[in-house]
C-alpha positions in Angstrom: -20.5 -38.6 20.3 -19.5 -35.0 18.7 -21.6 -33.3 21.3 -19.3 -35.1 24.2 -16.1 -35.0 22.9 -16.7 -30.9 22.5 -17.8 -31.4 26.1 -14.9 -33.4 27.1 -12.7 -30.1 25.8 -14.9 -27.7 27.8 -15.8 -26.2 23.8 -19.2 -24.8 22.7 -20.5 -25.9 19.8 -21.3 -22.3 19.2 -17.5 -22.0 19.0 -17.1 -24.0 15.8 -17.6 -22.0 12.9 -19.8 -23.1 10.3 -18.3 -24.4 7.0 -18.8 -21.9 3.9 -21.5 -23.2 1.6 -21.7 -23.0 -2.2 -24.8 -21.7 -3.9 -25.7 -21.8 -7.5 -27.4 -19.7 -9.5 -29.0 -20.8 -12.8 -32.0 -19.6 -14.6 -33.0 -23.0 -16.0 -33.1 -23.7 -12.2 -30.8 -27.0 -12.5 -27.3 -26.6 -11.5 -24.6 -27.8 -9.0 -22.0 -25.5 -8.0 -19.4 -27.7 -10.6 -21.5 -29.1 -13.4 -23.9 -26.5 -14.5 -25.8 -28.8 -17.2 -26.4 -31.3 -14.0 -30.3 -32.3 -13.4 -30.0 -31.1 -9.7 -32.6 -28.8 -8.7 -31.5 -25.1 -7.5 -33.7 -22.9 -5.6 -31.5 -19.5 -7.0 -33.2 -18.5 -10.2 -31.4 -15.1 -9.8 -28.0 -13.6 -8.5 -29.7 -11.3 -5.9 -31.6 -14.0 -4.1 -28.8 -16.5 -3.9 -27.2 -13.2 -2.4 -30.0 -12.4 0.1 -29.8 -16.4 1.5 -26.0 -16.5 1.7 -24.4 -16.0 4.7 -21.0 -14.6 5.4 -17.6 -16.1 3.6 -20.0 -18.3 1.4 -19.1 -18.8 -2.7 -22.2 -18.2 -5.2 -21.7 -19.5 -8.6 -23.1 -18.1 -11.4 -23.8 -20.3 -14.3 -23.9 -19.2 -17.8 -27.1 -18.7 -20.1 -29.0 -15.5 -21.3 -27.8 -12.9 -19.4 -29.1 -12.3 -15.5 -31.1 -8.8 -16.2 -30.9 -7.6 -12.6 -28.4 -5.0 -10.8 -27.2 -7.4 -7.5 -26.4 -5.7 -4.5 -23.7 -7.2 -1.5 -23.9 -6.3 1.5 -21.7 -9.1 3.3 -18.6 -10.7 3.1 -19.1 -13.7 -0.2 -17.8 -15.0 -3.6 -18.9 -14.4 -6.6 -18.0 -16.2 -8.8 -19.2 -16.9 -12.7 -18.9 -20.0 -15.2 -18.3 -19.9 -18.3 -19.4 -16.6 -20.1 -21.9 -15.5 -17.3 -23.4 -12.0 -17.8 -24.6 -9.9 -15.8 -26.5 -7.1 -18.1 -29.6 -5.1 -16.7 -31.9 -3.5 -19.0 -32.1 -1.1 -18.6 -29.3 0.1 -15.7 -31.4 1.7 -13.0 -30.2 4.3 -10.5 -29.7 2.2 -7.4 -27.0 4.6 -5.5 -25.1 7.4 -4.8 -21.8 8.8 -5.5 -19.8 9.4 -2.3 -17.9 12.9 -3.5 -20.9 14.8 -5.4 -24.1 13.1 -4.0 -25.7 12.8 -7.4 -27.4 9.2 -8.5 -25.3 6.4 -9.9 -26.5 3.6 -11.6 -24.3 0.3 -10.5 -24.4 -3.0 -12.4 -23.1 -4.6 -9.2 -23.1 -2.7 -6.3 -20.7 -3.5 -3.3 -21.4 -1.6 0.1 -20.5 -0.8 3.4 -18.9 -4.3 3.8 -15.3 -6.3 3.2 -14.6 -9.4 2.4 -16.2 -9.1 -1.3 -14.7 -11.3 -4.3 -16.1 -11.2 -7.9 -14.7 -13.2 -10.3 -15.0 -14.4 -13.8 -17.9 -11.8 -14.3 -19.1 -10.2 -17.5 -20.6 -7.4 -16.7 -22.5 -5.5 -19.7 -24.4 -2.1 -19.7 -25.0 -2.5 -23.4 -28.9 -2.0 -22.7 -28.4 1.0 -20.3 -30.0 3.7 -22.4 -29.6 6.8 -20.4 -31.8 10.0 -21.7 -30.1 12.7 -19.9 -26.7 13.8 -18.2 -27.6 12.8 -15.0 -27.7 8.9 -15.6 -23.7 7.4 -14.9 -24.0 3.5 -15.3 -21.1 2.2 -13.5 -20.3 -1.6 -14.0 -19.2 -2.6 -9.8 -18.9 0.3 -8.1 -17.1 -1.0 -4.4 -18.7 2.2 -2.0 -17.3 1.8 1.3 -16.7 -1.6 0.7 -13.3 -3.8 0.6 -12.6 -6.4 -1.9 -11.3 -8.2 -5.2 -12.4 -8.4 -8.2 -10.4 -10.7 -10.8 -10.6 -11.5 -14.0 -13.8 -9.7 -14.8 -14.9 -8.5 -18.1 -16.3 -5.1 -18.4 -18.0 -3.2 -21.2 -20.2 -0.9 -22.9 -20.8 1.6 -20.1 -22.2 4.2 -22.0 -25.2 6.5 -22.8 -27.3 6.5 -25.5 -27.2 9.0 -28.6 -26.6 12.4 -28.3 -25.1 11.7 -24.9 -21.3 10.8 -25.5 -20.6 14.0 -24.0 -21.6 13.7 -20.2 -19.1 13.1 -17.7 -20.3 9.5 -17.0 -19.8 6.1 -17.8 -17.3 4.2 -15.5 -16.2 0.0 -15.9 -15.1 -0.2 -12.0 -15.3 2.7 -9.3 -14.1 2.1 -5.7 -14.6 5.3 -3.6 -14.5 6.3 -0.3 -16.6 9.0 2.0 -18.2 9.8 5.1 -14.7 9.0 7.3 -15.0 5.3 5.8 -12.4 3.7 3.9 -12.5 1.2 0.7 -9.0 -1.1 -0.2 -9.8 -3.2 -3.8 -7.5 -5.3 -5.8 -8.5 -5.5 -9.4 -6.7 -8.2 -11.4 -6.2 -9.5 -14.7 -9.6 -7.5 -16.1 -10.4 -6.7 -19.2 -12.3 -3.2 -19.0 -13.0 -1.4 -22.3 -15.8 0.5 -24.4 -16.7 2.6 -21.5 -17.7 6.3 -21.3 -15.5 8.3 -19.4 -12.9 6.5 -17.6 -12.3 2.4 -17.2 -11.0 2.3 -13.8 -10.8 4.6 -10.9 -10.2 4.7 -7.1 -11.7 8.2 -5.5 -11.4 9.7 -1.9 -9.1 9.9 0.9 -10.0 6.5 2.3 -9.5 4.8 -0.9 -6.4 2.1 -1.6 -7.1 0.9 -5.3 -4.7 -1.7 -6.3 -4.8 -2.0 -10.3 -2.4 -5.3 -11.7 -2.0 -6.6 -15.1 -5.6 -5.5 -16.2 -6.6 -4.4 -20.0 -8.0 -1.2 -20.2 -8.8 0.1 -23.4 -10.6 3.8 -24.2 -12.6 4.6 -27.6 -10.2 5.6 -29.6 -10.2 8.8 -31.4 -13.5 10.5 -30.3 -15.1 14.4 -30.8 -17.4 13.8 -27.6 -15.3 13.4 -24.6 -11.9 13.5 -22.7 -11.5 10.1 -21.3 -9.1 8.5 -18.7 -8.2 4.5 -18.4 -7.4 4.5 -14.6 -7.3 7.0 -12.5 -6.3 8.1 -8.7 -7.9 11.1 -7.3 -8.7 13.3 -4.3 -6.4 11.3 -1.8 -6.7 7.9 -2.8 -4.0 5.3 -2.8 -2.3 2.2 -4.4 -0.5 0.4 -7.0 -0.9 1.1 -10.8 1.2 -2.5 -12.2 1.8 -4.2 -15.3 -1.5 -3.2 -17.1 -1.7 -2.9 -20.4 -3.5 1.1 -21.0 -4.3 2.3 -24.4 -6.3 4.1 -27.2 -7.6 7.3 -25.1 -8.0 10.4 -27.8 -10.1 13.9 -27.9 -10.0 14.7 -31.2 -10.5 18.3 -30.1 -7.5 18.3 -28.4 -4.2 19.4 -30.8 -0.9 21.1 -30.2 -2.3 25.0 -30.8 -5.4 24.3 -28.8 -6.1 22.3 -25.8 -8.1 22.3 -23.3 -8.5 19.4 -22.0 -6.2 15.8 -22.7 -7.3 12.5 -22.3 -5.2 10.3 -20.4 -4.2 6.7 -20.1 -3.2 7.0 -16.5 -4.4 9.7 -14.4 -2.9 10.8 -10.8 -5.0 13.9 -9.8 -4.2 15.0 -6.1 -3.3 11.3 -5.4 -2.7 10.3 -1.6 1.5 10.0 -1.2 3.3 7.0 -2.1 1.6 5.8 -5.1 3.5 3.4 -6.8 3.2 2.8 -11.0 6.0 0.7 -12.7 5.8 -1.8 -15.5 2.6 -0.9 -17.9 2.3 -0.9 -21.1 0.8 3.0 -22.3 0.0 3.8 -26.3 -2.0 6.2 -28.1 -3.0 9.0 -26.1 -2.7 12.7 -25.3 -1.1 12.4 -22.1 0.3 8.8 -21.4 0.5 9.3 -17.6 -0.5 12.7 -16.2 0.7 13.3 -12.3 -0.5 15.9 -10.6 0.7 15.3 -6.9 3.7 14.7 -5.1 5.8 11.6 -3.3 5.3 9.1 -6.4 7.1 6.3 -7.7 6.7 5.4 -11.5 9.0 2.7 -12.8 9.8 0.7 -15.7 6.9 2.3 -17.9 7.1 1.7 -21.7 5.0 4.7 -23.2 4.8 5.0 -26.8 2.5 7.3 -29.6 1.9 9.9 -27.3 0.0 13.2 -29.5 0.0 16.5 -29.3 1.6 16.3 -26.1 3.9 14.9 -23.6 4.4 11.3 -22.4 5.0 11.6 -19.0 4.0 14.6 -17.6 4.4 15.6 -13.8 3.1 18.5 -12.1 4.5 18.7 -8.4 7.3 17.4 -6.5 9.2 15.0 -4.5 8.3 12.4 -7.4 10.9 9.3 -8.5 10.7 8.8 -12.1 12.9 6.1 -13.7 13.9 3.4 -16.0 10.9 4.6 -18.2 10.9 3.6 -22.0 9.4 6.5 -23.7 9.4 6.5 -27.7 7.0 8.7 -30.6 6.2 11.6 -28.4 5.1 14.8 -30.3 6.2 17.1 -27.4 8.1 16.4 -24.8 9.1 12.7 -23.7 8.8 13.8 -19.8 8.2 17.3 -18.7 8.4 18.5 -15.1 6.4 21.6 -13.6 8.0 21.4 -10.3 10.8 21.2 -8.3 12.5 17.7 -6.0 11.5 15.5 -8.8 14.1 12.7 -9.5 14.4 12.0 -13.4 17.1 9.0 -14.0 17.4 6.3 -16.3 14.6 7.0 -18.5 14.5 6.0 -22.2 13.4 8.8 -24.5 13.5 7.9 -28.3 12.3 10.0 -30.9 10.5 13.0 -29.3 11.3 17.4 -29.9 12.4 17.8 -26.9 13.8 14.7 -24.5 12.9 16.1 -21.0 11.4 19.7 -20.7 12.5 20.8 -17.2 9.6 23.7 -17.3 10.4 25.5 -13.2 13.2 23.6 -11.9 16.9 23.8 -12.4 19.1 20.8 -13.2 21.3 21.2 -10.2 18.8 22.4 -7.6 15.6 21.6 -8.3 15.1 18.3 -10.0 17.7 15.7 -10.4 17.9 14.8 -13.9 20.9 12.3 -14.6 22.1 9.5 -16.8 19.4 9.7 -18.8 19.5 8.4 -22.1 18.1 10.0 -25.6 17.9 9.4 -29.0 16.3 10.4 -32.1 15.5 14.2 -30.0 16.0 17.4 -31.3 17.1 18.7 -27.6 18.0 16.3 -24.7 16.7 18.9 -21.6 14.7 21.9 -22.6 14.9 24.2 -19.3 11.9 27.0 -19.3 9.3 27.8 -21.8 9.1 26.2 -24.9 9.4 27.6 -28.4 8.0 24.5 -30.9 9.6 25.2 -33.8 7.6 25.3 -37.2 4.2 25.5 -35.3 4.8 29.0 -33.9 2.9 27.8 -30.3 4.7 29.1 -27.2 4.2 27.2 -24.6 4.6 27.3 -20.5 2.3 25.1 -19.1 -0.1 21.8 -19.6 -3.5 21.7 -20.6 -5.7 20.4 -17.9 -6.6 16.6 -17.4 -10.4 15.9 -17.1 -10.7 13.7 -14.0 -14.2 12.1 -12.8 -15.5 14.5 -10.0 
């Protein structure tokens, strides 16, 4: 009767689109997609092959147990979702991939590619057994490579390399990059990304739009070995940076007579135009959000324990920079190395110098107005600096370390 009243409307049945199933993955193999302890028979022992036998705009749940020790690859539009405290955690991570802007190996917990349409969701995924035994292993927890997506209150940890390694440049909770004239546009959300390597989240490449809201990104702490970042924008990509909470990103190194490189809780290196970052939450770190670009928005920041140097620090022009809460800075509460920058309504409380205007002129080159300070032992420092009592001259910032 179907068949003829599709008829009867001159309609295919190839025109009516198939309803979106719901697979289940369990490795006791019994499992529905909403009762995980149910008797039910499931073919999906593992993540991959529920993967493999989904088709496009279909959910796969992922019930909890020991943890699934396999790196899943997507390569279509699906859900994945977890239960309960479903892990993902290879052991150890294997090199499965390629970075888009140096060609060298990556290894991906999950690894999204050359698709759209990707969610993850309520995902632990854990590279506490990667192991590593050289510099050229970088376990990445989902890396999105040409790929479109969400992924939403996730839980990411421990990607790291073994002993003796803390110093390589690798070790990243969530990457979404673009290359090759192909684009990626994520939305990570409400996350909780910590005990990493090298930075917790970052969006990389031209073709990149990384949205980052009301995630928890946390570094190591003080640490000899290497010069961390919590989220970072870099070499043209896009997006939002709002309401995260960014903290704890320290190399120990690093102090006001000597610096070479500062850790950063948010990083904007070379940043496509427009990016917008208003209402996080930044503490304890060298450089609480270090922009290196022009055409930015940053809003309603509160920034606090910022050491050796400054909160907010902006190298370039044309950037909008107000209503931020800045307090316990050991340098300057915002300094500006360039000219166009609009500096009003910030917050600066207890810092040596309020704003340190380092090129630019008050009246021509960056508008700094109704500003308020307190606690500062000069409101707008214009030129070089003289610290008093640590007999350090200085003219310039020491350099972020970004992922390449």
């Amino acid at each position: 009767m179907r068949t003829l009243a599709y008829a009867a409307l001159g309609l295919s049945l190839c025109a009516v689109p198939a309803r979106a199933a719901n697979l289940v993955v369990d490795r006791d193999g019994h499992a529905t997609p909403s009762n995980c302890n149910a008797s039910t028979v499931t073919p999906y022992l593992t993540i991959q092959s529920a993967i493999d036998a989904a088709g496009p705009r279909d959910t796969i749940t992922v019930c909890p147990g020991s943890p699934y020790d396999e790196q899943p690859v997507i390569t279509k539009p699906l859900t994945l979702r977890g239960k309960g405290d479903a892990t993902v955690r290879p052991s150890p991570i294997a090199d499965n991939t390629t970075s888009l802007t140096t060609g060298n190996p990556i290894a991906a917990g999950i690894l999204v590619t050359e698709t759209t349409g990707v969610t993850i969701e309520s995902l632990t995924v854990d590279g506490a057994d990667g192991g590593g035994t050289d510099c050229l292993k970088n376990p990445v927890g989902i890396y999105f490579r040409n790929a479109s997506g969400t992924v939403q209150n996730a839980a990411v940890r421990n990607m790291r390399l073994g002993a003796g390694l803390e110093g390589c440049q690798g070790g990243l909770g969530i990457l979404v990059q673009s290359g090759e004239g192909a684009t990626a546009d994520v939305l990570v959300e409400g996350s909780s990304v910590h005990n990493y390597q090298k930075n917790g989240i970052t969006g990389q490449g031209a073709g990149t739009t990384l949205d980052a809201m009301r995630n928890r990104v946390t570094g190591l702490g003080p640490t000899p070995h290497i010069a961390q970042n919590g989220i970072q924008l870099s070499a043209g990509a896009g997006g939002n940076i709002q309401k995260n909470v960014v903290a704890n990103h320290v190399w120990t190194p690093c102090t006001f007579e000597q610096c070479l490189f500062v850790s950063t809780n948010i990083l904007l290196f070379n940043p496509a135009e427009g990016v917008v970052v208003k209402g996080n939450t930044l503490a304890n770190s060298q450089v609480s959000l270090y922009i290196i670009g022009s055409g930015g928005s940053f809003q309603g920041n509160d920034v606090t324990q910022t050491s050796p140097s400054d909160a907010l620090a902006v190298v370039g022009g044309d950037n909008t920079l107000s209503s931020n809460k800045v307090s316990h800075a050991e340098s300057a509460g915002i300094s500006l190395d360039g000219d166009g920058n609009s500096v009003r309504r910030n917050r600066v409380n207890e810092a040596p110098i309020g704003i340190w205007n380092i090129n630019g002129t008050n009246s021509i080159g960056n508008g700094i107005q109704t500003n308020n300070f307190f606690n500062v032992g000069e409101e707008v420092h214009t030129g070089s600096l003289f610290a008093p009592g640590r007999g350090a001259l200085r003219s310039a910032h020491s350099a972020p370390s970004p992922v390449s």
